[in-house]
C-alpha positions as CSV (number, residue, x, y, z in Angstrom):
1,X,95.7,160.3,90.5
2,X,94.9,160.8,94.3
3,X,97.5,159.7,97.0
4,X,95.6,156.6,98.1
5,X,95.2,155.8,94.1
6,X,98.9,156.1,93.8
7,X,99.2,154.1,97.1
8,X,97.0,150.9,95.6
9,X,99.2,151.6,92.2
10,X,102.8,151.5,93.9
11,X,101.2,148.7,96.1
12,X,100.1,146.4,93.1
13,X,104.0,146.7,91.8
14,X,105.4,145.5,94.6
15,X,102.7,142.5,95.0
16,X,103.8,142.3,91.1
17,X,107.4,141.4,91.6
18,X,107.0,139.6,95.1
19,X,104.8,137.0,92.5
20,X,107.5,136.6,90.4
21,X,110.2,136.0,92.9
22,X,107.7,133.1,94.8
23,X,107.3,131.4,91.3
24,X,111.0,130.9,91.3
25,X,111.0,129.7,95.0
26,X,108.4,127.1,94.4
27,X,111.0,125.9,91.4
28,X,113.5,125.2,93.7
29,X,111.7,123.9,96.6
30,X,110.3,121.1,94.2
31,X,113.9,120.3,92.5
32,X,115.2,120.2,96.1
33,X,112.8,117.3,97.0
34,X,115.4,114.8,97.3
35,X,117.5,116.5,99.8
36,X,117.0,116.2,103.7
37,X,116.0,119.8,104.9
38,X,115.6,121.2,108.6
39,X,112.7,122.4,107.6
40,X,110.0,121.8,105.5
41,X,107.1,124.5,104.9
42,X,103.9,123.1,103.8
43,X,101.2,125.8,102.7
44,X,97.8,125.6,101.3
45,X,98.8,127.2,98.1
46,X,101.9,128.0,96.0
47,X,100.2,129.9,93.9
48,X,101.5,133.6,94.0
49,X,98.4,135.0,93.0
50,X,97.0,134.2,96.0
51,X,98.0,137.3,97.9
52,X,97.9,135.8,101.7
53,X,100.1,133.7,100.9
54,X,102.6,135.5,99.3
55,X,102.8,137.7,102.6
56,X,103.2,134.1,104.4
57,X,106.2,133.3,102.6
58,X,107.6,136.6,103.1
59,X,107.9,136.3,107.2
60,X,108.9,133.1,106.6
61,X,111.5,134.4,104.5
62,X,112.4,137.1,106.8
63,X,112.5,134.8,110.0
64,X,114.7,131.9,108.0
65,X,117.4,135.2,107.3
66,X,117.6,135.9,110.8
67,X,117.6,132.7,112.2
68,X,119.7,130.8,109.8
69,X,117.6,128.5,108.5
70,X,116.8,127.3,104.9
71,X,113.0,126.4,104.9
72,X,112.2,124.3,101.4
73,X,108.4,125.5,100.9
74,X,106.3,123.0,99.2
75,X,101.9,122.6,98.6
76,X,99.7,122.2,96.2
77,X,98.4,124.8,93.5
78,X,95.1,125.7,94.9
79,X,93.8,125.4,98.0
80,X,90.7,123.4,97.5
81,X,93.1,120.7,96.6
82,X,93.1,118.8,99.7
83,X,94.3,115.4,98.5
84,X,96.9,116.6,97.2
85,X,98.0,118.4,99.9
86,X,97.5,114.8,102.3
87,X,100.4,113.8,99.5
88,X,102.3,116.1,99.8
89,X,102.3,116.1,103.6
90,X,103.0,112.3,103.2
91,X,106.2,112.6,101.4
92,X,107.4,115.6,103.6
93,X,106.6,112.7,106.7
94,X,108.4,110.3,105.3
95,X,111.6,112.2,104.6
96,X,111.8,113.2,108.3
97,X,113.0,116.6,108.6
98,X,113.5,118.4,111.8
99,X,110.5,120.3,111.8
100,X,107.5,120.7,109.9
101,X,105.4,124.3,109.2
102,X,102.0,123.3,108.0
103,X,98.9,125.4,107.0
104,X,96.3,122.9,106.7
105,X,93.7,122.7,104.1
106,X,91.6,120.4,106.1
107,X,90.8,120.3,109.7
108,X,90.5,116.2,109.8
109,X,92.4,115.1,106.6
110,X,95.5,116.1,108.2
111,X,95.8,114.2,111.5
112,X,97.1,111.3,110.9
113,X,100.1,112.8,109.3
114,X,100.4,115.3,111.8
115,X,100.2,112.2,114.6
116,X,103.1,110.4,112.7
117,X,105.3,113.3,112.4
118,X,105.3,114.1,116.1
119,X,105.8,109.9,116.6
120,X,109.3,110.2,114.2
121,X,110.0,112.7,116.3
122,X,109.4,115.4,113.9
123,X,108.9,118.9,115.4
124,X,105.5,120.6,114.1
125,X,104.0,123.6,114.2
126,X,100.9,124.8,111.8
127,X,99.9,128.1,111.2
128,X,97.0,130.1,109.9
129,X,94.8,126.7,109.4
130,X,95.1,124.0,112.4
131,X,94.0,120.3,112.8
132,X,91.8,118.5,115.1
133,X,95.0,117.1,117.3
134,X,97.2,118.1,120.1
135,X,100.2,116.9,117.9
136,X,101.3,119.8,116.6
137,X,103.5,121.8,119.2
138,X,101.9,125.3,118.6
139,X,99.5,126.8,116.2
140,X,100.1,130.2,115.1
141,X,96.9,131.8,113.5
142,X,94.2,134.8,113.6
143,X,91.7,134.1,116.5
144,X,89.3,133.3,113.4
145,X,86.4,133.0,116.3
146,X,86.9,136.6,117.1
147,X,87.7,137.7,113.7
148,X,84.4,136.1,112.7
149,X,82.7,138.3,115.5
150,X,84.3,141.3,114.3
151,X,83.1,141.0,110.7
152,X,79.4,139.8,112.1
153,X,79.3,143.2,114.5
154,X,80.0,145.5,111.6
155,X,77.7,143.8,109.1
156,X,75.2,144.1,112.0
157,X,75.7,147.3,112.4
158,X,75.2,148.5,109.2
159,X,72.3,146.8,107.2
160,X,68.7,147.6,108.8
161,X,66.9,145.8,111.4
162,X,64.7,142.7,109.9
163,X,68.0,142.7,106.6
164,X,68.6,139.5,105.0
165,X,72.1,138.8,104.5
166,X,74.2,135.7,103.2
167,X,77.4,133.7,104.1
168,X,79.9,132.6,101.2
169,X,82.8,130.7,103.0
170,X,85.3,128.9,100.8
171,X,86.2,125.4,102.0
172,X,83.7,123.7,104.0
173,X,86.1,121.7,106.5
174,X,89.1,124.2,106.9
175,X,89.3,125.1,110.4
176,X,89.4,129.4,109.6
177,X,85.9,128.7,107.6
178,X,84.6,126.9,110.5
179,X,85.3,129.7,113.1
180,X,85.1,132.5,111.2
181,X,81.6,131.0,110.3
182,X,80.9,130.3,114.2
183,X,82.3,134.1,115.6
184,X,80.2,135.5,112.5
185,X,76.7,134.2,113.7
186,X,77.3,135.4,117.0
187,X,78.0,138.4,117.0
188,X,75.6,139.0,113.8
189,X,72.7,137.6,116.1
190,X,73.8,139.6,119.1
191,X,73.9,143.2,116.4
192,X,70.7,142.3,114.3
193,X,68.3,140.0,116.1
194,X,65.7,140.2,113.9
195,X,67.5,139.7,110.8
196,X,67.8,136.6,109.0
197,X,71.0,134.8,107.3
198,X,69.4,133.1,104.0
199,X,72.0,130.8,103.9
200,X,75.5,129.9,103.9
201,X,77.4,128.7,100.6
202,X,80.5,127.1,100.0
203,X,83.3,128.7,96.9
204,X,85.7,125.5,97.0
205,X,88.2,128.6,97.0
206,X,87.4,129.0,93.1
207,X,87.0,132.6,92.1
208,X,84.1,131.7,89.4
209,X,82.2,129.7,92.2
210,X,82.2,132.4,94.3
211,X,81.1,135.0,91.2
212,X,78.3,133.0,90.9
213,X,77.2,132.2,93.7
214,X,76.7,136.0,94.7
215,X,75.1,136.4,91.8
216,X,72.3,133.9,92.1
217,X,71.6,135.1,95.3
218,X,71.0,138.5,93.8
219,X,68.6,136.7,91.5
220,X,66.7,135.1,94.2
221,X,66.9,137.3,97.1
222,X,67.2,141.2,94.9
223,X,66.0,142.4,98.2
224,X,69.5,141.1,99.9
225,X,70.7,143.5,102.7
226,X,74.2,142.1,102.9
227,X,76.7,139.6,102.5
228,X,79.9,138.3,104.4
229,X,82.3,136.8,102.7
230,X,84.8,134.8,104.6
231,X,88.3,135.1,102.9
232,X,90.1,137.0,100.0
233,X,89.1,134.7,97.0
234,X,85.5,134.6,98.0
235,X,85.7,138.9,98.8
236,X,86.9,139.5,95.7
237,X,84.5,137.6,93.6
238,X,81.5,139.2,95.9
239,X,82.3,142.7,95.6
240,X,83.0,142.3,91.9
241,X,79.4,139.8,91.3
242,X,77.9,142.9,93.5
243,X,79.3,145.9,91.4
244,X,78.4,143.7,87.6
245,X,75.2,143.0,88.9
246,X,74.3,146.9,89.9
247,X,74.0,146.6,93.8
248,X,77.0,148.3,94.7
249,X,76.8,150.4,97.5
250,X,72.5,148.7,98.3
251,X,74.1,145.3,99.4
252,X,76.8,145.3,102.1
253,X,79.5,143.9,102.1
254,X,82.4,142.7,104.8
255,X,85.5,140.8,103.7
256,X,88.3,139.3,104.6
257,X,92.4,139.9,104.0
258,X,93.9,143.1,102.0
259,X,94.9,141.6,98.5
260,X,95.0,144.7,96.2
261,X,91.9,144.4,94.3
262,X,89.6,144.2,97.9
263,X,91.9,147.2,98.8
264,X,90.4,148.8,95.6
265,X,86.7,148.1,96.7
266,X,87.4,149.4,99.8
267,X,88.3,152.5,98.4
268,X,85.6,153.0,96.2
269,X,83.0,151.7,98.8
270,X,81.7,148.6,97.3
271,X,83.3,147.2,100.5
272,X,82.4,148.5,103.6
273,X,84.8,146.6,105.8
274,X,87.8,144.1,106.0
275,X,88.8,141.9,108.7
276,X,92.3,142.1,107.8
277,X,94.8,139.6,109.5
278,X,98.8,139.8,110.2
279,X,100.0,136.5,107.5
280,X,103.5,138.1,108.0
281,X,103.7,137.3,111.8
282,X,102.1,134.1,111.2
283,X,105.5,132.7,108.4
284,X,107.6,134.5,111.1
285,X,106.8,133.4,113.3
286,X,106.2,129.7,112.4
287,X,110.2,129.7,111.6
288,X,110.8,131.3,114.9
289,X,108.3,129.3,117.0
290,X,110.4,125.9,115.3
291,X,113.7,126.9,115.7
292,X,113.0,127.5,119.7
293,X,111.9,123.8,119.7
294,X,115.2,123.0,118.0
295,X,117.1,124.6,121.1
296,X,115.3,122.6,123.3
297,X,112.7,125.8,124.7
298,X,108.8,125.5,125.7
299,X,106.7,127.2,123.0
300,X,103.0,128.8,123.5
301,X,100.3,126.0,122.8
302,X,98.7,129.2,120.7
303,X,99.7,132.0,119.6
304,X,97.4,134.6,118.2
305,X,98.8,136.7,115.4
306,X,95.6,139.1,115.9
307,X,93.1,140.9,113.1
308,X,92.2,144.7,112.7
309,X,88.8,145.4,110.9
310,X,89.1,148.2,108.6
311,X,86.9,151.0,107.0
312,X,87.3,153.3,104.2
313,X,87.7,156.1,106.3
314,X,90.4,154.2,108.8
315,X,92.3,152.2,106.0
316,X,94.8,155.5,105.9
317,X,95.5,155.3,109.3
318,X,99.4,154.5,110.5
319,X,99.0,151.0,111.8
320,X,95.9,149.8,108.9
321,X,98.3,151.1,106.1
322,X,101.5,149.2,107.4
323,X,98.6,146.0,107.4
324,X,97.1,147.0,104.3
325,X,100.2,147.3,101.9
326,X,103.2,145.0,103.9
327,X,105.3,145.0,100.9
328,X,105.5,148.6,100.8
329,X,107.3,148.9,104.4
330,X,110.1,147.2,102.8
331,X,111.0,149.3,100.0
């Protein structure tokens, strides 16, 4: 096995037992419902295969360490479950903790929870996913609009002049599928002017959706130059629809995030590129942004946590490995 084989292997391991221990956290935060916490985390997703999130929950970990704090960390399954999350949110509300860190599934669902927390007085801060509303104190997150420009540049770059090329995003009112969309065509446009987007398509977030949605499109456009897909659920599925169908390395594609199996198609080239985000600093510095408003100190209205696109031949690099495999730097 080659060092960067051996590097996904060791790197799978870790992501391996990181799982197991974030199954055993969500068990607790949901017994410890009943008790009245500083603070209360609210993700999109507590499900540890989700690999984003998993590197969420370790800053957050790492920040509540240092700063003494002992974040309960609650959400629903998936992330296409937005009414369950609005339930969720509701409860956490009405149990008034100190602060709330909240990822939100939906741009508008959200604001009238986040308007009555900050009206109880509750302190609130939302990371990687915001909400239309200037109730939240800060917002932590990837500038998705530039992130979005960084993947349409590269994809721009690399299919022909006059290439047809499609969008799979995965939830159609989350604010990071709405800018990532938005920096996307604009710098696609500005890179290829005369080639054509055939459409943008919606996942829900659901693996299978996404498999077949890049599969149909094979079937109806086999002349497809490239596709962008717009977070690690719908990546995965494209690369993998791409490589089943036989158009590995004819249709392009750019991703985003670093879970191991986009790491993998990186590797082998079925991937071209990955706008890969920091989800560490983001859970860091969530807890740290909230425990400055605790002590009474003015906090950045935005804060961006920042994005690095990567290519096979720069995903070795110092600074892409430490983004690539984060639970490596620990051990």
């Amino acid at each position: 096995m080659s060092r960067r084989g051996r590097v996904v292997a060791v790197a799978a391991l870790c992501l391996a037992a990181a799982a197991g221990a974030l199954i055993a956290g969500s068990v607790v935060s949901a017994n410890a419902r009943e008790s009245r916490a500083a603070v209360i985390v609210v993700l999109k997703s507590t499900n540890p295969n989700m690999e984003f999130w998993k590197i969420v929950r370790s800053g957050i970990e790492a920040a509540a360490k240092e700063w003494g704090v002992q974040p309960q960390i609650v959400g629903p399954w998936l992330e296409k479950d937005i009414d369950d999350q609005v339930r969720i949110m509701r409860e956490v509300v009405l149990r008034r903790p100190q602060g709330i860190l909240l990822a939100a599934s939906d741009y508008n669902a959200l604001v009238p929870l986040a308007l009555k927390a900050r009206a109880a007085g509750i302190k609130l801060v939302t990371i990687d996913s915001g909400v239309a509303s200037s109730a939240p104190e800060s917002f932590i997150a990837t500038d998705n609009i530039q992130a979005g420009r960084k993947a349409g540049r590269e994809l721009g770059r690399i299919v022909p002049p006059g290439a047809k090329v499609a969008i799979i995003s995965h939830i159609q009112e989350v604010a990071t599928a709405i800018d990532r969309e938005r920096g996307f065509r604009e710098a696609f446009a500005e890179a290829n002017p005369t080639a054509t987007i055939v459409g943008r398509y919606f996942a829900f977030n659901d693996y299978d959706i996404a498999y077949d949605i890049t599969r149909r499109l094979l079937r109806e456009h086999p002349d497809l130059g490239g596709i962008v897909a717009l977070n690690e659920m719908t990546t995965r599925a494209a690369a993998n629809g791409v490589v089943d169908a036989g158009y590995a390395g004819r249709v392009k594609i750019v991703g985003f995030d670093s879970a191991v199996d986009e790491i993998k198609r990186l590797e082998d080239g079925t991937i071209e590129a990955l706008v890969v985000q920091k989800p560490f600093n983001m859970g860091y510095l969530g807890i740290q942004t909230l425990v400055e408003l605790f002590r009474g100190k003015r906090v950045a209205k935005f804060i961006d946590t920042g994005s690095n696109l990567i290519r096979r031949d720069t995903m070795y690099t110092t600074e892409n490995e430490k983004l690539l495999f984060p639970f490596m730097q620990t051990r």
